[in-house]
N, C-alpha and C positions, 0 to 999 in steps of 0.2 A: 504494500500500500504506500503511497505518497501524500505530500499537503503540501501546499503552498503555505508564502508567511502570512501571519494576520488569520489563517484556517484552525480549526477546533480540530483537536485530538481526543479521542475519547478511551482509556483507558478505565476497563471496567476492573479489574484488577491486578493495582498498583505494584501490590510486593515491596519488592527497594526503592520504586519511584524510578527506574532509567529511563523508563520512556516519559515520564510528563517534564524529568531532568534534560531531555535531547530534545524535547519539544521546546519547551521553553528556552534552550541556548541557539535553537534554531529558528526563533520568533515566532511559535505557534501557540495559541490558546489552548488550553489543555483543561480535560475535566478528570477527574480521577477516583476509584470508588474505592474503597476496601474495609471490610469487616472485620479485621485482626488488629486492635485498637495496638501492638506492638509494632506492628509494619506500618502503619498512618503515621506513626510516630519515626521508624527509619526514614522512611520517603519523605517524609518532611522536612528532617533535617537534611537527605541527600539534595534535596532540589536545591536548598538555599547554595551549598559549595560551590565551587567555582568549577565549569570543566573544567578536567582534566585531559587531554590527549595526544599523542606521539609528538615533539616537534615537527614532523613533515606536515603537509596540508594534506587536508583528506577531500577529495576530491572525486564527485561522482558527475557520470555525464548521464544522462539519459537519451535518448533516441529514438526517434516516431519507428515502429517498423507498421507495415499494411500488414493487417490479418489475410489480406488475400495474396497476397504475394506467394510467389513457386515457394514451397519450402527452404530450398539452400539458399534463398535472399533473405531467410527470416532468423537466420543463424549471425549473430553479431561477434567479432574479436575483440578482445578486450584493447584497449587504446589508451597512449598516456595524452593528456588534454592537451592542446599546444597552449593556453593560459600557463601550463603549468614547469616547474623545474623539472631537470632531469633526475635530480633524487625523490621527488614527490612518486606518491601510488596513486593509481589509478583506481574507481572500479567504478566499471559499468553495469547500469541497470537497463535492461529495454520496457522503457514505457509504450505495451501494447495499447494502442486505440485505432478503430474504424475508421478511416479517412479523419484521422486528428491534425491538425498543424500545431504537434506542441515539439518544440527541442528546450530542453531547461537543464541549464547550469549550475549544480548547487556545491556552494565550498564554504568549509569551514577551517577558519583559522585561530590559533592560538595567541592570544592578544599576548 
């Protein structure tokens, strides 16, 4: 699944909180549910931390592929961004949709 920023994440059970954590340092609205009044209480303090992650930039490209396409055009190689350094990782996810025009670029860097 994907979200744009400013978009509602709805995690119905929180656990440690990583995803309303990656939501929120990725500028998405997050709603969160949990009944383990001990885990409401982890994820709560997790969210407040600061990410943490790799010094490289983590960098996902996304890519329209057509659901009607010949099969061997529907198979994607992984690719390093050209936005990006040569020590950065790559990884790609294909955003399937039916005659979409979406290509979206999402990176996260370590302040």
């Amino acid at each position: 699944m994907y979200s744009y920023p400013g978009e509602l994440v709805l995690d119905p059970f929180v656990g440690s909180g990583q995803t309303p954590k990656i939501a929120r340092n990725l500028k998405r609205n997050f709603v969160g549910y949990e009944t383990i009044q001990k885990y409401a209480d982890l994820a709560n303090k997790r969210i407040k931390e600061p990410l943490s992650i790799r010094p490289q930039q983590l960098i996902a490209v996304f890519d329209k592929v057509d659901l009607d396409a010949p099969a061997g055009q529907k198979q994607l190689k992984p690719k390093i961004s050209k936005n990006a350094d040569l020590i950065d990782k790559s990884l790609q996810t294909a955003l399937f949709e039916k005659k979409g025009k979406y290509k979206t670029k999402v990176k996260v860097k370590k302040d």
